[in-house]
C-alpha positions as CSV (number, residue, x, y, z in Angstrom):
1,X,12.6,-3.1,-21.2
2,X,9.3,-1.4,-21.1
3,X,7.9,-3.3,-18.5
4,X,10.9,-2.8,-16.2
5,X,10.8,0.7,-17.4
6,X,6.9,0.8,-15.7
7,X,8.0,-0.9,-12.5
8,X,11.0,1.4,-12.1
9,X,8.5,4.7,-12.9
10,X,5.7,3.0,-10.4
11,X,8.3,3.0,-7.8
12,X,8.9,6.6,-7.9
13,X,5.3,7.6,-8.3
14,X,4.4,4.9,-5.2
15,X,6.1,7.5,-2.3
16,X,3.3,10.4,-3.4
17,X,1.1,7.6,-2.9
18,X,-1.7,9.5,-5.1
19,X,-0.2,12.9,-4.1
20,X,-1.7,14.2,-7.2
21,X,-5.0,16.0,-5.8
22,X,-7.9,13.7,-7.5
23,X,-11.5,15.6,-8.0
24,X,-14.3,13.9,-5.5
25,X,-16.7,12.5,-7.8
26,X,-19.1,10.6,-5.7
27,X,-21.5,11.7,-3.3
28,X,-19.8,10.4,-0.1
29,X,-16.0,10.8,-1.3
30,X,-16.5,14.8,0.7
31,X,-17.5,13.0,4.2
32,X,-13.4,11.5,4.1
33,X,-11.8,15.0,3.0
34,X,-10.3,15.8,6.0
35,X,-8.4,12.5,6.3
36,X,-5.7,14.4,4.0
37,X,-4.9,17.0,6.0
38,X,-4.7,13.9,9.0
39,X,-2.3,12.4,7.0
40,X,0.0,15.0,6.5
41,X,0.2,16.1,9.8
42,X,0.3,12.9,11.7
43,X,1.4,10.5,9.4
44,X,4.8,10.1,9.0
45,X,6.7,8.0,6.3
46,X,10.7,7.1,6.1
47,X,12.1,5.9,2.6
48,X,14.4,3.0,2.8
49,X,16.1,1.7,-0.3
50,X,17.3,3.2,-3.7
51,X,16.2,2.8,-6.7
52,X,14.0,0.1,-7.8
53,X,14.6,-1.5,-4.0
54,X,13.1,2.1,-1.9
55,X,10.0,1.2,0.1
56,X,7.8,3.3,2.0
57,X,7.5,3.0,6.4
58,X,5.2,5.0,8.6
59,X,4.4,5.3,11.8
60,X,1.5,7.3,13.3
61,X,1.5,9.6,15.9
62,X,-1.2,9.0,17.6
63,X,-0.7,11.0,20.6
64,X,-0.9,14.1,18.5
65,X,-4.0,13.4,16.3
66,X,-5.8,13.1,19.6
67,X,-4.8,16.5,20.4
68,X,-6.4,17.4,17.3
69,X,-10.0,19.2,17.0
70,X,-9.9,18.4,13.5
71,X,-10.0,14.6,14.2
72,X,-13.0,14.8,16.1
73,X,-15.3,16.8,13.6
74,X,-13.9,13.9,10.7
75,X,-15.5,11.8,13.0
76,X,-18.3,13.4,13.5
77,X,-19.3,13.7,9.7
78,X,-18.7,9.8,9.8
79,X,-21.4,9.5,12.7
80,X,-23.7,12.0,11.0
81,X,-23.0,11.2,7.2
82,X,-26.7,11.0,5.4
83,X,-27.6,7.4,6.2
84,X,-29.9,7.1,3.0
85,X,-27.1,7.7,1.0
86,X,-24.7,5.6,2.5
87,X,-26.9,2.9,2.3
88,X,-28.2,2.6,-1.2
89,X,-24.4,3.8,-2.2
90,X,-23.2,0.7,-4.5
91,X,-19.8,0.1,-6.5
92,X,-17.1,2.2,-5.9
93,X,-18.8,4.9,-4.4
94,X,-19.5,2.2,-1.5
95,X,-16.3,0.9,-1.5
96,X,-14.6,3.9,-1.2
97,X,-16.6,4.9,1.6
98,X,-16.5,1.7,3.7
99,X,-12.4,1.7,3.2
100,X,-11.9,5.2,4.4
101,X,-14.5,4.2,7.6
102,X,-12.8,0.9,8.7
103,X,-9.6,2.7,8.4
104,X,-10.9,5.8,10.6
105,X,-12.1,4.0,12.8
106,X,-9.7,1.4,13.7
107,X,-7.2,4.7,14.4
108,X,-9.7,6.3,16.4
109,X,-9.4,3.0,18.9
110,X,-5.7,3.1,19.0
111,X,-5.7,7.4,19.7
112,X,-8.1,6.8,22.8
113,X,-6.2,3.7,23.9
114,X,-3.0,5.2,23.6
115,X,-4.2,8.2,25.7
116,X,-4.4,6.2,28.7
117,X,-1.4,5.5,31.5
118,X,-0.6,2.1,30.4
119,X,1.2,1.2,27.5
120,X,0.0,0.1,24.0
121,X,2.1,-2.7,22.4
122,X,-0.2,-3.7,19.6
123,X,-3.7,-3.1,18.6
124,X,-4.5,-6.5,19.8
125,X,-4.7,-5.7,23.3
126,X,-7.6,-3.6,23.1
127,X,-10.6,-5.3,24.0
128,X,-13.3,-5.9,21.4
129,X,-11.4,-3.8,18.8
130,X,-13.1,-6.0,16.0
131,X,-16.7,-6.1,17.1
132,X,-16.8,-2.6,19.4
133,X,-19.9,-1.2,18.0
134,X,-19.8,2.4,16.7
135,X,-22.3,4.7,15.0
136,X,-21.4,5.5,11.1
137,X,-24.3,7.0,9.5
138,X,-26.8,7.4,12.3
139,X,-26.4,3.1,12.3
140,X,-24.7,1.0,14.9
141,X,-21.7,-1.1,13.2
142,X,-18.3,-2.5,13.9
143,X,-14.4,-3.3,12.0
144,X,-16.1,-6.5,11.6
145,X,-19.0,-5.9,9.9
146,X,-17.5,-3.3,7.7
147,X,-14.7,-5.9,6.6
148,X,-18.0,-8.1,5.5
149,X,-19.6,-5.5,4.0
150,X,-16.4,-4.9,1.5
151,X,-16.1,-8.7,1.2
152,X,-19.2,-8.9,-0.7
153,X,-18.0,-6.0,-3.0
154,X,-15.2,-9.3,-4.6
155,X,-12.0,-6.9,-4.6
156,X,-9.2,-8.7,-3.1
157,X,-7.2,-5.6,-3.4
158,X,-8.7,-4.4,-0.5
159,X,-7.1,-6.8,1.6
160,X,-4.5,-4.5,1.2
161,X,-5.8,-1.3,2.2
162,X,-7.8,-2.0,5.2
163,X,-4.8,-1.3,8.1
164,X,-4.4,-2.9,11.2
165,X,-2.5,-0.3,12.6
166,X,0.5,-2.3,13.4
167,X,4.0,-2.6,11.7
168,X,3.1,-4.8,9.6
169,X,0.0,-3.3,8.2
170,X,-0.4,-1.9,4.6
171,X,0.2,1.7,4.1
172,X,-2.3,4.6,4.5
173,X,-2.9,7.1,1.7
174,X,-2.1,10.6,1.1
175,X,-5.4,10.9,0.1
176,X,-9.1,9.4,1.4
177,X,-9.8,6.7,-0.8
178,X,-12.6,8.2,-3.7
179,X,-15.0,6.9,-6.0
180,X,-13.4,7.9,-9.0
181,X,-9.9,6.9,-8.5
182,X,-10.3,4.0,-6.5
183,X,-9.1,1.2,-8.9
184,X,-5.5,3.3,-9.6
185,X,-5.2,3.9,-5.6
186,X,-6.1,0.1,-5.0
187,X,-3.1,-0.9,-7.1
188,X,-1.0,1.7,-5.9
189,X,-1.3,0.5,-2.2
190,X,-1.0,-3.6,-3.9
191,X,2.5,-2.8,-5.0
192,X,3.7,0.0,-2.6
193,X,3.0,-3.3,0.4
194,X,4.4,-5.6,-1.7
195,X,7.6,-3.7,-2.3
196,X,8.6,-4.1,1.2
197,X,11.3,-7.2,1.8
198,X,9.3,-8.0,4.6
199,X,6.6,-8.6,2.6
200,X,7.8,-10.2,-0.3
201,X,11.0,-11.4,-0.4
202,X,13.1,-14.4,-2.3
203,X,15.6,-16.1,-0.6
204,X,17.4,-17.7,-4.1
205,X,20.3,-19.9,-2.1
206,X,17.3,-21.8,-0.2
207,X,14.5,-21.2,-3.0
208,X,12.1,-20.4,-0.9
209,X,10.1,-16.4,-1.1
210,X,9.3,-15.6,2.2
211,X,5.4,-13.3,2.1
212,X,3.8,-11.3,4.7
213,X,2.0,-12.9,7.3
214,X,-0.9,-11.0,6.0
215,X,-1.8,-13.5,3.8
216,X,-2.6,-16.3,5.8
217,X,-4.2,-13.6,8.1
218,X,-6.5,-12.5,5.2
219,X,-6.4,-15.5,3.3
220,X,-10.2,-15.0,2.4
221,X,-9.7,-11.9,0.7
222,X,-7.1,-13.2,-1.5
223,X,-9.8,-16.1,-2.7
224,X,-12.8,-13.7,-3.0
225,X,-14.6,-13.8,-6.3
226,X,-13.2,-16.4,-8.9
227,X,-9.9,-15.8,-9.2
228,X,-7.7,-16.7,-12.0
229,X,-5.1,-19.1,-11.4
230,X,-2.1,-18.2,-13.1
231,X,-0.8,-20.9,-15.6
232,X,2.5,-23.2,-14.0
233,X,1.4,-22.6,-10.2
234,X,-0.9,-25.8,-10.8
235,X,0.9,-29.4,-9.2
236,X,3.4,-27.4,-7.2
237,X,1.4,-25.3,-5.0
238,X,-2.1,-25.9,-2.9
239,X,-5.3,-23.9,-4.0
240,X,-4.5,-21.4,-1.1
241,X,-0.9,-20.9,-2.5
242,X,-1.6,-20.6,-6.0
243,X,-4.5,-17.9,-4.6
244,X,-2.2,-15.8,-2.9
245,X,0.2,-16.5,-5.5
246,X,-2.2,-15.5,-8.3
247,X,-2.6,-12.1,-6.3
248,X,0.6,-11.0,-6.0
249,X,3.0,-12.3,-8.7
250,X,1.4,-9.6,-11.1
251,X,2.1,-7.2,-8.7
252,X,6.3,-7.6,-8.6
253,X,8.7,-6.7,-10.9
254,X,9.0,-9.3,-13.9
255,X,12.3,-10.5,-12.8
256,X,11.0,-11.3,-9.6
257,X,7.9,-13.0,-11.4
258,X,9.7,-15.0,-13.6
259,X,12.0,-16.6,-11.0
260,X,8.7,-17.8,-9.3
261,X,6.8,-19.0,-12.2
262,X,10.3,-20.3,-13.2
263,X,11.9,-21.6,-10.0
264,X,8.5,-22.9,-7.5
265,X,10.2,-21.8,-4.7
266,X,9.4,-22.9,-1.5
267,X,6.3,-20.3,0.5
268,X,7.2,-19.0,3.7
269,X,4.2,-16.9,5.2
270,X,6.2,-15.2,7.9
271,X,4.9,-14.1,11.2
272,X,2.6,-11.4,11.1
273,X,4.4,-8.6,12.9
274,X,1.5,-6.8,15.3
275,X,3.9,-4.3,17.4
276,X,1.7,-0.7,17.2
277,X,3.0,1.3,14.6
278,X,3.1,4.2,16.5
279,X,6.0,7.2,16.0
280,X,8.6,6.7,18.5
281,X,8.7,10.5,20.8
């Protein structure tokens, strides 16, 4: 009862997605202040569901945010931010940092694409989106090189907050990622992602749970560091499975847990879904 009791509290507290103001503690957390005030005005979120089964959508409007001064002097505190600190930053001050970057950044490209005459359909069509060089911190650097700059940091939770802009991407947060909240707002966005059907969902007449594409799209992240394999996965499942599996099964609702450690059904990593996440005018 308890335990249900938390999931059924976390689902409530999930839609603020940290809306509780949290205190900047570390010396770069200031530079990604502004995102709030991004977020509320841009990003917009529907609630689908009751109960234990409401989920979180949003959609961006991206049109707007480049009509924004305030979304060009963010970005210019990420171009300018002191170099010296952002390089000998370590733990979660870097983390946090990096996070809030890749995710700036990656809707920077989507507000100048979508500027233009022709059509966006998905983040994919813009050339070079992964390895487009841009300055952060008086340095050249791209998506790419910030996603393997986090890698080495062994959180697979942040597989699950980097967004890819799309509709299947994992949710943005109220509030810039900081340094001294981090490890709540890493498992906030975990199960706010995962309680969307799309993304995990059990289909009990076929026994099979069908999982966000995501996860063979980020497979690496989910095997980072030495993950611990959770007991009964073993002889049913391959060591990518049980990975993935070892990831998220914590992160659901214990009925939903127990019916997979219980049942082995069948994985189905459904197709990623890359359509632009952009609000519909």
């Amino acid at each position: 009862m308890a335990t249900r009791l938390r999931f059924a509290v976390l689902a409530t507290v999930l839609f603020a997605l940290s809306a509780a103001p949290v205190r900047a503690t570390g010396m770069l957390d200031a530079c990604h202040g502004p995102f709030t005030e991004v977020y509320k005005r841009f990003i917009h979120r529907e609630i689908h569901g009751t109960g234990n089964d409401a989920y979180q959508a949003q959609s961006v409007d991206y049109r707007a945010i480049g009509k924004y001064q305030g979304w060009t002097a963010y970005l210019d505190r990420i171009t300018s931010a002191d170099g010296a600190r952002v390089r000998s930053a370590t733990g979660n001050n870097a983390k946090a940092f990096w996070i809030n970057t890749y995710n700036a950044l990656l809707l920077d490209e989507v507000v100048k694409r979508y500027a233009l005459p022709r059509k966006l359909a998905s983040v994919q069509d813009i050339p070079r989106i992964w390895t487009k060089r841009r300055i952060v911190a008086l340095r050249p650097g791209s998506l790419t090189h910030i996603e393997d700059t986090l890698k080495r940091m062994d959180d697979p939770r942040v597989g699950l907050a980097l967004i890819t802009a799309s509709r299947g991407s994992p949710l943005l947060m109220e509030q810039p990622y900081e340094s001294g909240a981090i490890d709540t707002q890493l498992d906030r966005a975990c199960y706010a992602f995962l309680l969307i059907p799309g993304n995990f969902r059990i289909d009990s007449a076929a026994n099979t749970l069908h999982l966000s594409g995501i996860f063979t799209e980020r497979l690496e992240w989910f095997q980072l560091g030495t993950p611990v394999r959770l007991p009964g996965l073993r002889g049913y499942y391959s060591d990518a499975d049980q990975a993935v599996l070892s990831f998220v099964i914590p992160r659901v609702p214990p009925e939903k847990r127990a019916y997979v450690l219980g049942r082995h059904p069948t994985i189905v990593y459904d197709e990623f879904d890359w359509s632009l996440n952009d609000l519909k005018q």
